[in-house]
Each structure stands twice: as structure tokens, then as C-alpha cells.
KOLPAKE-436887 format. One line per field, with one value per residue (C-alpha): x, y, z. Coordinates in Angstrom, 3 decimals. Example, Ala and Ser with C-alpha at 12.3 -4.5 7.8 and 13.67 -1.06 7.14 Angstrom:
// residues 2
x <- 12.300 / 13.670
y <- -4.500 / -1.060
z <- 7.800 / 7.140
***
This chain:
// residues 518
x <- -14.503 / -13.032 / -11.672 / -9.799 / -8.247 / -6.161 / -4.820 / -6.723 / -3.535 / -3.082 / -3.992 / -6.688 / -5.178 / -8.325 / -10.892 / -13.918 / -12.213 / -8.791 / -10.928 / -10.953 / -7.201 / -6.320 / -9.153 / -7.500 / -4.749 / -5.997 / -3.906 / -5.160 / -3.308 / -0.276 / 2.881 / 5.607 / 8.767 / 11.273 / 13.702 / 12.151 / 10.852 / 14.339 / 15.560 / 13.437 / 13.721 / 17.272 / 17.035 / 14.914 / 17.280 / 19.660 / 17.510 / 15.676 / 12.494 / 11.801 / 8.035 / 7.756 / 4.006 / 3.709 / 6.075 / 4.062 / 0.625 / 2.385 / 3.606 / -0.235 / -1.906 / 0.893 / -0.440 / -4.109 / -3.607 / -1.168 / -4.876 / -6.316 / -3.692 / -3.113 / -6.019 / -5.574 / -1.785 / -2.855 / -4.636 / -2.137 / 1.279 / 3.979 / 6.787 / 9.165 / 6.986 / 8.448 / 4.845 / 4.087 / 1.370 / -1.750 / -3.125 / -0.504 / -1.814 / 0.094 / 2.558 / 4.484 / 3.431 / 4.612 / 7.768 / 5.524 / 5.012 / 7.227 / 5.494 / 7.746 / 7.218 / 10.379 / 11.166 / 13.513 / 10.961 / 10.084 / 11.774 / 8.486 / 7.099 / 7.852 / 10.958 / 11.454 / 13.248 / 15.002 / 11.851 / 9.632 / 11.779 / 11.659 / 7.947 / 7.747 / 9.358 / 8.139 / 4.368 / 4.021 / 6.482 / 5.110 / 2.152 / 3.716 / 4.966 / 2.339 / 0.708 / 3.778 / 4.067 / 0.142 / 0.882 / 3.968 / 2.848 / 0.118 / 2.501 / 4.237 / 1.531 / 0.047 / 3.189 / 4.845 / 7.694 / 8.587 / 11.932 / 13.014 / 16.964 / 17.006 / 14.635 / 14.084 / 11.955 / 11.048 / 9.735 / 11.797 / 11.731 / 13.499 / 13.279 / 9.757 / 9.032 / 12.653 / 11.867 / 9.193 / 10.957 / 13.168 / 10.644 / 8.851 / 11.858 / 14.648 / 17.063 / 16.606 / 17.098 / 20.461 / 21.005 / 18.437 / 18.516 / 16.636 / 15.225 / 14.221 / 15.133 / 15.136 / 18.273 / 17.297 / 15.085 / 18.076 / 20.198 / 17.468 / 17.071 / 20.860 / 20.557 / 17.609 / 19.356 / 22.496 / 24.096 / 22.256 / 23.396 / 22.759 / 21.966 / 21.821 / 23.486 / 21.904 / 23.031 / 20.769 / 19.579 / 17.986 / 16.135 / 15.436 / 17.488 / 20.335 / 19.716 / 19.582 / 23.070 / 24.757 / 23.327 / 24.162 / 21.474 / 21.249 / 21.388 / 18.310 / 16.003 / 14.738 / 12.452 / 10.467 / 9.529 / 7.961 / 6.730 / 4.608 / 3.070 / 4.832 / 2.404 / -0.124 / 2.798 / 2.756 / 0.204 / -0.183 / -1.353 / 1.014 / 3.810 / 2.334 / 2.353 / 5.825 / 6.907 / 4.713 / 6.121 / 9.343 / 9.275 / 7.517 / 10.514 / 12.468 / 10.759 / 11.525 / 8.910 / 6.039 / 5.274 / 3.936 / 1.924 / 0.758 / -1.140 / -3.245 / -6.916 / -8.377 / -11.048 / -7.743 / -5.320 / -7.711 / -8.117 / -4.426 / -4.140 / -7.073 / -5.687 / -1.980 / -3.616 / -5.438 / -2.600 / 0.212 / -2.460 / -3.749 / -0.207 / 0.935 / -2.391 / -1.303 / 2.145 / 0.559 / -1.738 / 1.109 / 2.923 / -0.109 / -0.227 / 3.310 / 3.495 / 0.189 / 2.509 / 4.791 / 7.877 / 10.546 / 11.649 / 14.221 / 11.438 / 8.702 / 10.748 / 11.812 / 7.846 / 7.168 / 10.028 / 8.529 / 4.845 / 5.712 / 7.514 / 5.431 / 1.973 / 0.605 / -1.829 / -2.818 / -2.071 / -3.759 / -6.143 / -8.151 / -9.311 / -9.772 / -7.396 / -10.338 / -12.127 / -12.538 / -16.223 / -15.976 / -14.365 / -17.660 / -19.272 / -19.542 / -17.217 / -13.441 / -11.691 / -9.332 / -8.250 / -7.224 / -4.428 / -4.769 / -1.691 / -0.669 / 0.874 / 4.525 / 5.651 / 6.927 / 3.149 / 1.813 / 4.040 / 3.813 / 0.385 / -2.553 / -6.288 / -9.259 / -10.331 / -10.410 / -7.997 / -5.448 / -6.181 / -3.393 / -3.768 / -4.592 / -6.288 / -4.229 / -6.230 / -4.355 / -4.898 / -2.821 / -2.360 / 0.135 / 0.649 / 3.212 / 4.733 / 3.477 / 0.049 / -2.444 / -2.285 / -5.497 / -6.263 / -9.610 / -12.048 / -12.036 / -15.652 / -15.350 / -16.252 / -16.500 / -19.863 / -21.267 / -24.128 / -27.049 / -27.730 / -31.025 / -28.612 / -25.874 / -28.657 / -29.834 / -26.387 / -25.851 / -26.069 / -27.669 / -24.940 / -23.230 / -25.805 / -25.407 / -23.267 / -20.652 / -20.242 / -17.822 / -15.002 / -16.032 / -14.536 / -11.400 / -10.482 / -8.415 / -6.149 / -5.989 / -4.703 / -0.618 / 1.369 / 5.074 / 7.928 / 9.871 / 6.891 / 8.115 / 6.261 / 6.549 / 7.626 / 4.537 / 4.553 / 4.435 / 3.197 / 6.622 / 8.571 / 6.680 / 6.535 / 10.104 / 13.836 / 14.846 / 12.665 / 14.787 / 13.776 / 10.498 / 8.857 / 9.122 / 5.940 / 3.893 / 6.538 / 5.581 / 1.488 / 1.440 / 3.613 / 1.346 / -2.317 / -2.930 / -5.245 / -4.142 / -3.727 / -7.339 / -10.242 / -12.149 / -11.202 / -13.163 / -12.586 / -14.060 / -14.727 / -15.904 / -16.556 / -19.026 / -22.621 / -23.905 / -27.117 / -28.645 / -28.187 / -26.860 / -24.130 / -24.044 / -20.359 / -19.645 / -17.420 / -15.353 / -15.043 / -14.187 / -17.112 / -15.318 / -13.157 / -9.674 / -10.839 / -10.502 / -13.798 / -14.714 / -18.086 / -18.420 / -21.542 / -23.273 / -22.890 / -25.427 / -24.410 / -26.807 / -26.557 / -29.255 / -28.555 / -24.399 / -23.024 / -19.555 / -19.306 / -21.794 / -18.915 / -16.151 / -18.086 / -18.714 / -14.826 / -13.805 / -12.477 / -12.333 / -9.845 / -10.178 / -10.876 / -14.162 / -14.262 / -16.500
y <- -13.581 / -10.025 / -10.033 / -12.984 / -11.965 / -8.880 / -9.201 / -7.311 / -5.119 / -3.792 / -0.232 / 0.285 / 2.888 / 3.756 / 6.089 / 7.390 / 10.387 / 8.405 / 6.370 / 8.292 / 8.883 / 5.074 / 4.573 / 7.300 / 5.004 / 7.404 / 10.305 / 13.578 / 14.982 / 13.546 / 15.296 / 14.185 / 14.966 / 17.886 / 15.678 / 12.759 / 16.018 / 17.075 / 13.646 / 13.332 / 16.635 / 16.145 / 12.254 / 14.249 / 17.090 / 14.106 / 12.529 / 12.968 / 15.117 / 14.548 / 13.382 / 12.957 / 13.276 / 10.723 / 8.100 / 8.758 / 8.148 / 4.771 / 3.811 / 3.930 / 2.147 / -1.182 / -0.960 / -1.442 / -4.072 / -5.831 / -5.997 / -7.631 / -9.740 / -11.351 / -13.143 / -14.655 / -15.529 / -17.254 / -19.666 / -20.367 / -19.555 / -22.074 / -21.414 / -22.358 / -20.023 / -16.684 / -14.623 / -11.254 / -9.255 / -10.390 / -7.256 / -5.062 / -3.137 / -3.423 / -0.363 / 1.641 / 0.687 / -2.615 / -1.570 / -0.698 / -4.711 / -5.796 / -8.983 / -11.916 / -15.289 / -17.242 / -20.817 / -19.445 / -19.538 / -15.969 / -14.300 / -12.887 / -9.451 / -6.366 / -5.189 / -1.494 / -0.177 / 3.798 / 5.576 / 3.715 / 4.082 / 7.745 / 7.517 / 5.650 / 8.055 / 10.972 / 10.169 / 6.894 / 6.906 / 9.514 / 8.105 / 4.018 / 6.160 / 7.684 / 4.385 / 2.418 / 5.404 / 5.158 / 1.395 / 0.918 / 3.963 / 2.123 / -1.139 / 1.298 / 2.223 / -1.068 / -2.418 / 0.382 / -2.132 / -3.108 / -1.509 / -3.254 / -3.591 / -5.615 / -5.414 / -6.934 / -5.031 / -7.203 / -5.390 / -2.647 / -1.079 / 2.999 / 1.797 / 3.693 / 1.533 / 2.129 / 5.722 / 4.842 / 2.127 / 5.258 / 7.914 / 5.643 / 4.185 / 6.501 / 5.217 / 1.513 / -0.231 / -0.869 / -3.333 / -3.476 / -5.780 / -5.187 / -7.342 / -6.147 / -7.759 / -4.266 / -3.116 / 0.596 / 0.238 / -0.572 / 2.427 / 4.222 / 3.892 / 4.636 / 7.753 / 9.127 / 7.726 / 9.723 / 12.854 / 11.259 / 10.871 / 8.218 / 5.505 / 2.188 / -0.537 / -1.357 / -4.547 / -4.989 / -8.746 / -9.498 / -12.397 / -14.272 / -17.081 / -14.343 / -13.444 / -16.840 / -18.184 / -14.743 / -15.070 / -17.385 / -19.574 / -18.500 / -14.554 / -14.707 / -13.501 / -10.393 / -8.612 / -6.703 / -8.244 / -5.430 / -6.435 / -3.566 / -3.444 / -6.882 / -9.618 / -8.201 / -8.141 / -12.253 / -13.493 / -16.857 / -18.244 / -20.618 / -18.521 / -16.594 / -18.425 / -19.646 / -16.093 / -15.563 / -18.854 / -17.416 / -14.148 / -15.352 / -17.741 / -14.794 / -13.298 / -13.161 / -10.948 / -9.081 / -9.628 / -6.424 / -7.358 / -4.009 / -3.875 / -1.494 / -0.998 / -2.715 / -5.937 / -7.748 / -6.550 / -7.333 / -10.947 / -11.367 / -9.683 / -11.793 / -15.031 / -14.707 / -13.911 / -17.016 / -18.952 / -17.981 / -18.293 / -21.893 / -22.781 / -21.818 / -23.713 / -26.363 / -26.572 / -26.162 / -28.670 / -30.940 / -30.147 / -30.610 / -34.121 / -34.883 / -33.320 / -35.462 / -38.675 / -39.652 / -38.204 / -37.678 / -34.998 / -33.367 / -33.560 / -32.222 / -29.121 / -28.555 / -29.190 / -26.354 / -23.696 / -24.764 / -24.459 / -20.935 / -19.762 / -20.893 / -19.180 / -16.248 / -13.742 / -10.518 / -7.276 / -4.729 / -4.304 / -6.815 / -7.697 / -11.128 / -14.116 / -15.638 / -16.072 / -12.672 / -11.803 / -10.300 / -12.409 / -14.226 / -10.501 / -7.784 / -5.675 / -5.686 / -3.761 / -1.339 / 1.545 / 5.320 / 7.336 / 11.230 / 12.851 / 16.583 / 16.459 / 16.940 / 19.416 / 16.030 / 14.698 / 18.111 / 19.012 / 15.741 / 14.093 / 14.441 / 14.928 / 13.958 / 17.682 / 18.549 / 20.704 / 18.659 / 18.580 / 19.542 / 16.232 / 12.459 / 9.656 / 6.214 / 3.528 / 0.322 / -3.178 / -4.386 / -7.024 / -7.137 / -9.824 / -11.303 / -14.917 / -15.854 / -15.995 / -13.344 / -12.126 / -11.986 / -8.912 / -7.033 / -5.691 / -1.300 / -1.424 / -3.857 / -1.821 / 1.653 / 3.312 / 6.077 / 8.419 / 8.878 / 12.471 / 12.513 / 11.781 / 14.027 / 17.194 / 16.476 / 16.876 / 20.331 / 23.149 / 26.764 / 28.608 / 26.809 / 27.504 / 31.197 / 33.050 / 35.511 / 37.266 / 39.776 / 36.434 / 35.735 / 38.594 / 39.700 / 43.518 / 45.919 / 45.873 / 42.052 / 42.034 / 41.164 / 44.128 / 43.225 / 44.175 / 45.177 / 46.327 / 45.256 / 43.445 / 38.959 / 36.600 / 34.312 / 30.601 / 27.971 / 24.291 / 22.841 / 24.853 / 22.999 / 19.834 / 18.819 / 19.451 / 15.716 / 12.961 / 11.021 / 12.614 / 13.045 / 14.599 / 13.052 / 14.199 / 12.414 / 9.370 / 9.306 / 9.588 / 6.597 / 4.681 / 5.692 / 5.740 / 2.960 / 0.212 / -3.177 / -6.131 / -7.974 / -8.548 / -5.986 / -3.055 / -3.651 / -1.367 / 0.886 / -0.120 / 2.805 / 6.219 / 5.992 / 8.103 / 10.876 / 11.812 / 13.950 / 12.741 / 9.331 / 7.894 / 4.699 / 2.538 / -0.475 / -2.402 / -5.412 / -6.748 / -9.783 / -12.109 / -14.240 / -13.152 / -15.155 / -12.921 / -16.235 / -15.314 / -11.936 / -10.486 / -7.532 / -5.520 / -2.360 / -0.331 / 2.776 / 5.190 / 7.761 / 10.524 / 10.266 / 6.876 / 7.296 / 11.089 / 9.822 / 6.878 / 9.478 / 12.568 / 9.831 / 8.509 / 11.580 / 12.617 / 8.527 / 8.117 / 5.311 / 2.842 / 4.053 / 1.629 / 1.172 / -0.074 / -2.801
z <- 25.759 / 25.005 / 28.826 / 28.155 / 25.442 / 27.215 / 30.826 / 33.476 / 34.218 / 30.281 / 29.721 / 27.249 / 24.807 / 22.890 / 24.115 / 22.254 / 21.202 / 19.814 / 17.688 / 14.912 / 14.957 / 15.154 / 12.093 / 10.192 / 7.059 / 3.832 / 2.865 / 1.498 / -1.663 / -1.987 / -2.673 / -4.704 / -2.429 / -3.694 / -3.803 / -6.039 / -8.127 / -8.952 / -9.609 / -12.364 / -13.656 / -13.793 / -15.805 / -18.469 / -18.874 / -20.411 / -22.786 / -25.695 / -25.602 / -28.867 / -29.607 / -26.133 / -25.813 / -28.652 / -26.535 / -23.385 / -25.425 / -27.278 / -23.261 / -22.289 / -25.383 / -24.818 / -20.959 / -21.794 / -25.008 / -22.045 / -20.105 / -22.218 / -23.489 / -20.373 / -20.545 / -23.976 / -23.102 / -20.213 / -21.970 / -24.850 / -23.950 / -22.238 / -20.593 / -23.680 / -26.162 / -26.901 / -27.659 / -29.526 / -28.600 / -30.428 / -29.914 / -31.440 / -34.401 / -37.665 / -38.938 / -36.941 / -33.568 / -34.171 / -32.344 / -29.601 / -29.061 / -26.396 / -24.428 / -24.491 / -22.374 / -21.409 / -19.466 / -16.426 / -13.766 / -13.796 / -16.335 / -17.663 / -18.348 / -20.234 / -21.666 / -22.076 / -24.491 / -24.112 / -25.262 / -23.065 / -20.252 / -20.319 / -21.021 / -18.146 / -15.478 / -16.909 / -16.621 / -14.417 / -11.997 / -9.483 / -8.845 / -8.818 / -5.976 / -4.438 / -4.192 / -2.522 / 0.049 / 1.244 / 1.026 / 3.006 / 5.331 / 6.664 / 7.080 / 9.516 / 11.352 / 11.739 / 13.102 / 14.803 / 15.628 / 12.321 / 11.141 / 7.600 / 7.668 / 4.724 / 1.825 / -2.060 / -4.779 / -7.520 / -10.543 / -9.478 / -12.611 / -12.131 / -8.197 / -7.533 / -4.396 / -3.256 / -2.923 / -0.670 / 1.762 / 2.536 / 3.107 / 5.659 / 7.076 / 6.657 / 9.013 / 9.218 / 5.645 / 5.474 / 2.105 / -0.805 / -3.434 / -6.518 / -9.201 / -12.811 / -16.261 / -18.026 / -18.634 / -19.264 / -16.250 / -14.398 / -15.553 / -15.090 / -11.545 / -10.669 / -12.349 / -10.483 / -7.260 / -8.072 / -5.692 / -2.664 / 0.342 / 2.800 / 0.802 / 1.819 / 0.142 / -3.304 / -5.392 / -8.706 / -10.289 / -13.693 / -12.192 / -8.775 / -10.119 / -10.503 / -6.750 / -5.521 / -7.288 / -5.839 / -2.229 / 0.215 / 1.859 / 5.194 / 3.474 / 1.306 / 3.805 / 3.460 / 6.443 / 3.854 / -0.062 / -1.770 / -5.790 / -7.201 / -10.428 / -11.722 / -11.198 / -13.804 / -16.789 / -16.292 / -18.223 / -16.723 / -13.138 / -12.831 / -13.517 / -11.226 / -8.569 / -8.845 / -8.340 / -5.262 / -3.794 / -4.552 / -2.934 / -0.343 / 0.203 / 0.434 / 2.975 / 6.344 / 7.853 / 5.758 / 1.938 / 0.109 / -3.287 / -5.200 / -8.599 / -10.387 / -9.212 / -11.877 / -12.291 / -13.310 / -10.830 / -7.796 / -9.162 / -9.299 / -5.812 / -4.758 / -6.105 / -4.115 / -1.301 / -1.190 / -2.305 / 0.261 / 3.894 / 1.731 / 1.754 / 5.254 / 6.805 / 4.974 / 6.654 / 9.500 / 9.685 / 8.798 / 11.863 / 13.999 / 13.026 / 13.000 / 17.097 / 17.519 / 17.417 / 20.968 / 19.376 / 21.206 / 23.659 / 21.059 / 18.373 / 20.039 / 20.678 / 16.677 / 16.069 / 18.441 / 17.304 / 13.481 / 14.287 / 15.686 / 12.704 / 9.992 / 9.311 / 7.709 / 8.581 / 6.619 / 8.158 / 5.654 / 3.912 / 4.968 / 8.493 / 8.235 / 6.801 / 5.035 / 1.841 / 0.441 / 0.153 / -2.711 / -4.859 / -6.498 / -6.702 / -9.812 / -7.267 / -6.342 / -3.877 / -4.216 / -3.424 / -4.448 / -3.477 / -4.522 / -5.884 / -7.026 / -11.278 / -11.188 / -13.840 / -16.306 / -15.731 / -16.568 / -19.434 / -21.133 / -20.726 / -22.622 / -22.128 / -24.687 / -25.181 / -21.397 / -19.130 / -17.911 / -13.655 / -11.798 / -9.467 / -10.489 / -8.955 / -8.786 / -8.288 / -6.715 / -5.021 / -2.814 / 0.145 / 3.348 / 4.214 / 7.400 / 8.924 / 12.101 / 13.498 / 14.221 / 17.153 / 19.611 / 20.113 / 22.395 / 19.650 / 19.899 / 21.125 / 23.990 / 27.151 / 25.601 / 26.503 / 23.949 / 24.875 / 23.225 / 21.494 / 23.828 / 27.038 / 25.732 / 25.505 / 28.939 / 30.295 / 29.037 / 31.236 / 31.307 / 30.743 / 28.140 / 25.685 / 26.008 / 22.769 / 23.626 / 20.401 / 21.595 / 21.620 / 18.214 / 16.188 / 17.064 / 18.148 / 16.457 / 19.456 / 19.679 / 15.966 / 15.994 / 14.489 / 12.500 / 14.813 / 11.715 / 9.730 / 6.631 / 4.131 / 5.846 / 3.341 / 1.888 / 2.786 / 0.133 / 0.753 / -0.750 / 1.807 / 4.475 / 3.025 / 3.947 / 3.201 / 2.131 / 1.169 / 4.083 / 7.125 / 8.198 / 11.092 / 14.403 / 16.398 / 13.709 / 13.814 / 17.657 / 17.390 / 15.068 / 17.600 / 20.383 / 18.429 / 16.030 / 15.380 / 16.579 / 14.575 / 15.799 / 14.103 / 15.153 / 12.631 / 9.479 / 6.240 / 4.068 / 1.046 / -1.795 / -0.314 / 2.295 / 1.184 / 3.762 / 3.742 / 6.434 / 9.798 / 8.480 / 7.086 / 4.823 / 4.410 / 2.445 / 5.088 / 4.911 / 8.474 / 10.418 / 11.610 / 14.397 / 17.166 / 15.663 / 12.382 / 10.501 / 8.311 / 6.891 / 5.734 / 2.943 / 4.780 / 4.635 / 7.979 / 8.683 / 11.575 / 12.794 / 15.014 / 17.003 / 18.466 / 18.092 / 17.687 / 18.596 / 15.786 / 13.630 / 13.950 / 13.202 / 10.414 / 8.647 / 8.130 / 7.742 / 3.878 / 1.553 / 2.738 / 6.208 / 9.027 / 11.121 / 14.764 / 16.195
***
């Protein structure tokens, strides 16, 4: 079945040894770019310092009452209610209370205030971008084709995910319209997007009504939707789900949903994930049986053009567009992106009696999702034949067992001497890193394009970090149990070396959120 899915004359890309490149979507550390670093050095310079541990510690109490609120509002608010938080302790955190539920289709969430703006970009918005960067990264290296010209970010807030678009496509997004009800938010964002050059064109909404009576028709398409950390600050489903259906209106291409890597945020994730490929089957099962009648000639062709367009498939994280195994379990998946303290994280937050690290841990949950249908695709293991650690042995030679120590420590006369003999200036990691946050290098712009793992069913993921011990290794995958990937299975892979050293050497450096080949 796998031979009919490629045509004979296609060149098979992936070899045993490019395996592990075209597995490889998890990041190391991440590093805040000089240039994001400056900006909000710079936005703090103007504002008041004052208390600002205190504001950052208020900022991160009102996000976990919001957790927990979010279930009780669900269950009692209405879309004409205007809510406190129940939660909210008495005093002088009152002012801290800031959840508010209104009728305009959407116009729910937070509102921040000055303090809590600042708060907000001092200690939460490097690693919002850390997390949209390892997100829309692997968007681009799952569809090496994809160049966004035009783009919306709902939940903008001080334009985190913005940041992002343009460090993974620099040259390609060409208009961006924003959505985010804050005010300070808002004026936030242009100041941290001040003295740069090259930016695209940027318009700025307070709601997707706003957007929709400003826009023409036949403009509000958008090839990427990106909403990131917004869903959660809704506290009801239904509301919900009118602002999935719609962004997903808006979108012309791929739909990027991001949330924090909590119980809650996976259910939400979970929940519009199942919602948008229920919806699309739906449409097309209704154009199935409305091409099953003898229409005529023009009809039949508007049935076909429609049936092509309309669809949805998921293109990260998961492998498969159905039910998510998970979802009836005491797990939830999500992921963690690794990222180094800026000196505004450092300065200003806190630890319960511990050293504050100089890196973080952002845990997220997100889905990718894009119109059209899967496309069928050979599985990575089809035809590829591993040896055996027994066979591999029996193939060495003499000769290449033998140990020539003299090539393993370098001479004194081999050792490289300064021309100038003056003391060489030390190399830092930021000085590598990059000059701009809008150009990036093009050798590893041109493996991805070259290297990557199709869109089939036949890359599952990593779930968790996978457990090593000895000879074996042990991963929690999420994979794809029929060819057209239209059901998915959460199962535990073990890899040994004695029966697989290839898969075992690849499985031994694969990371959580990494994908494994079948």
C-alpha cells in the first residue's frame, strides 16, 4: 500500500542516517534575541519601578485565581453578566480583580491596567515568546512552503507572537492585524516595536467585530491566525467556541491555538481541536451528498472546487486528525520550551527561599492546525533496512579495531600559534546568536527545506521525556494507527540496541516533543 502512495520515479529523501535530523522539532535553551532584550529594557526605563516585585507577584496570584475561576464562571456566567472574580481576596488586592464577561461575541478576558501591563512584559513576556517561536518554528519546518504574507494575532496583548512571526519569517509577512481589548496592552506593544526597521504593516482592533466592520469581505483572510494565551481568559465553552469559529473564519491557510501547559489549557486546546476537524467533516459530508445527486455540469464543478477547499487536517503536534487518546486519561499533553532569564525576569522575580535559576521552563499546549486535506504521504520506515548489532559486528574488519593513539593527542607542533601574538578576543554566545532578530541564518533556513518530516501519518510524537536505561530506551508516543492517519493511539515504544542500533542511537538523543518514525 506504501508503493502506491508515492510514484515509482520520486526520490526517497530519508535515509537511516537523516532520520534523526527530520525527527529533530525541540529546541535547546532558548535565547531571547538582542533585539527583543533591548526593547524591553528600553519600555522599563520609562515607567515606574516602583514596588515592582510586588506588581509582578500580584500579576501571578490573578493568573492562578483566573484557573480556577474559569471553571466556576463557566457554569454561572452569561453573556449579558458583567462578573468579579469570586476568588479575589478582600483588602487591597481587590484592585487586583479584573475578570469581566460581556455580550459582543468575544469581547471577553482580562483587562490590564498600567501596573499589570508592566508586570506583564517584564516577567511573562519572554517566555509567551519563547513558546510562539518553538511553535511557529516547527510550522516552518513542517511546511517548508508556507510563507505567511498576511497574518492576525488575537490576544495580542504587547504583540509577543508578533515578535515571533518575524523571526521565523522575516521577509514574507507583509500586513498584520492585531486584536486585543487592552488599551495599555496596545500602547504597550507600539512602544516595544519602536526604532525598527522593516516592519510590516500593523493596523490594531479592540475586537473581531472591530476587524470585521473595518475589513472588506473578500480581505478578511488571513494565511496565518495565530491566538496565544487567550482562550484560557474566557471562562465559558460556548464563548469559546464562537471565537474559534471566528478565527477560523478568518483563516485562509493554517490556524495556530497556544495555551499554557496546564490540565486546563490542554482541555481547552483539546476541545477546539475537536471542534474545528468535527466541523469541517461535517461540511464535507454535506457536499458528498449534495455531488451524489445528477446535478448539473456547472454544479458538479462548484461541488468539486468546494470539496477541495474545505477540510482540515492537523499539522503539529499531533499525527493523526482523530480523537485524542488522551483526552479520557489522568494525562494531557504538552509541551516545554527551555529559555535563558532576561535581566527584567532576573531582577524582578521571586523565588520561595531558593536561588533564582538563570533559565525557566514554559510549559505550553498547543495545536496547528490547516484547510485542506491531508496529504498521503509513504510512512519513513517503508523500505529502509536496519542491521542488526550482531550483523553490524560481523562486518567489521581487522584493522579497524586497531587504536592509533599517536592521532589522539595532538603535538606541540600541530598546535596553531597567533600570527600577531597578541592576546584573541573571547567569544560570547550573544555575539553569535545574531545581529537582528529579523534575519536569520540561511544554511539552517536551507536544511529544514531539504530535511524534514512529511505531513503523513507515519511520524508519531513524544510525549514526556523518554526514560533510558541501559541498552534500552522507553518513549511515551502518540502515533497514527491507519495509513490516512485518521485515528491515533497514545503507546509506549521500547527501542533496544541490540535488535536496532540505528533507531537505538536516534532514540537516545530524541527529546520531548520530538518526533518518532514508523
Amino acid at each position: 500500500m506504501a508503493a502506491a502512495l508515492l510514484p515509482e520515479t520520486a526520490p526517497r529523501l530519508l535515509t537511516p542516517e537523516t532520520l534523526r535530523t527530520a525527527a529533530k522539532q525541540s529546541q535547546g535553551i532558548h535565547l531571547v534575541p538582542l533585539s527583543l532584550r533591548r526593547a524591553i529594557k528600553r519600555y522599563l526605563r520609562d515607567q515606574d519601578k516602583a514596588h515592582m516585585n510586588r506588581k509582578v507577584l500580584l500579576l501571578s496570584a490573578s493568573f492562578d485565581r483566573a484557573k480556577g475561576t474559569g471553571a466556576e464562571l463557566a457554569a454561572a456566567a452569561t453573556r449579558s453578566a458583567l462578573l468579579d472574580d469570586p476568588n479575589a481576596p478582600s483588602g487591597a488586592e481587590q484592585r487586583a480583580a479584573r475578570w469581566k464577561v460581556r455580550s459582543a461575541y468575544g469581547d471577553i478576558g482580562h483587562r490590564y491596567r498600567e501596573d499589570e501591563t508592566v508586570a506583564y512584559v517584564a516577567s511573562r513576556m519572554p517566555a509567551i515568546y519563547a513558546a510562539c517561536h518553538r511553535v511557529l518554528r516547527e510550522v516552518r519546518r513542517r511546511l517548508p512552503e508556507f510563507a505567511p504574507a498576511k497574518v492576525l494575532d488575537f490576544g495580542a496583548g504587547p504583540s509577543s507572537a508578533l515578535w515571533a512571526m518575524r523571526a521565523v519569517w522575516p521577509k514574507s509577512i507583509e500586513r498584520v492585524n492585531l486584536v486585543e481589548p487592552s488599551k495599555e496592552m496596545q500602547r504597550a506593544g507600539q512602544s516595544l516595536l519602536d526604532n525598527l526597521k522593516g516592519l510590516p504593516l500593523i493596523h490594531s482592533y479592540d475586537s473581531i467585530q472591530e476587524l470585521n466592520r473595518k475589513i472588506e469581505k473578500h480581505e478578511r483572510g488571513h494565511d496565518l491566525v495565530v491566538s496565544s494565551y487567550a482562550l484560557g481568559e474566557i471562562p465559558s465553552l460556548s464563548d469559546r467556541i464562537t471565537i474559534v469559529r471566528q478565527l477560523w473564519d478568518l483563516t485562509s491557510d493554517v490556524l495556530v491555538l497556544l495555551e499554557p501547559g496546564t490540565p486546563q489549557g490542554a482541555k481547552i486546546i483539546s476541545q477546539m481541536r475537536s471542534y474545528i476537524l468535527w466541523m469541517e467533516k461535517r461540511k464535507c459530508r454535506k457536499i458528498e451528498k449534495s455531488s451524489s445527486r445528477p446535478p448539473s455540469s456547472m454544479k458538479s464543478i462548484v461541488a468539486q472546487e468546494a470539496s477541495l477547499k474545505n477540510g482540515s487536517f492537523v499539522v503539529a503536534p499531533c499525527p493523526h486528525d482523530g480523537r485524542c487518546p488522551l483526552e479520557n486519561s489522568d494525562k494531557y499533553c504538552h509541551f516545554v520550551q527551555r529559555l535563558e532569564r532576561t535581566s527584567s525576569q532576573r531582577a524582578y522575580k521571586r523565588s520561595k527561599g531558593v536561588p533564582l535559576r538563570g533559565f525557566e521552563d514554559e510549559k505550553f499546549c498547543y495545536v496547528a492546525l490547516r484547510r485542506g486535506k491531508r496529504p498521503e504521504e509513504a510512512w519513513p520506515l517503508d523500505g529502509l533496512n536496519f542491521e542488526k548489532l550482531k550483523e553490524r559486528h560481523a562486518k567489521r574488519k581487522p584493522e579497524d579495531l586497531i587504536i592509533d593513539y599517536d592521532d589522539q593527542f595532538p603535538s606541540e607542533e600541530d598546535e596553531e600559534v597567533p600570527v600577531d601574538g597578541g592576546d584573541s578576543l573571547v567569544p560570547y554566545a550573544s555575539d553569535e546568536h545574531e545581529l537582528s532578530l529579523f534575519h536569520e541564518s540561511e544554511e539552517a533556513e536551507e536544511e529544514d527545506q531539504t530535511i524534514r518530516a512529511d505531513l503523513g501519518g507515519g511520524w508519531g510524537r513524544i510525549i514526556y521525556s523518554p526514560i533510558r536505561r541501559g541498552r534500552q530506551v522507553q518513549m511515551d508516543v502518540c502515533r497514527s494507527t491507519k495509513r490516512d492517519a485518521s485515528e491515533g493511539a497514545f503507546e509506549r515504544v521500547v527501542v533496544t540496541r541490540s535488535k536496532n542500533p540505528t533507531l537505538h542511537f536516534q532514540a537516545r538523543r530524541s527529546l520531548w516533543g520530538d518526533l518518532w518514525p514508523f
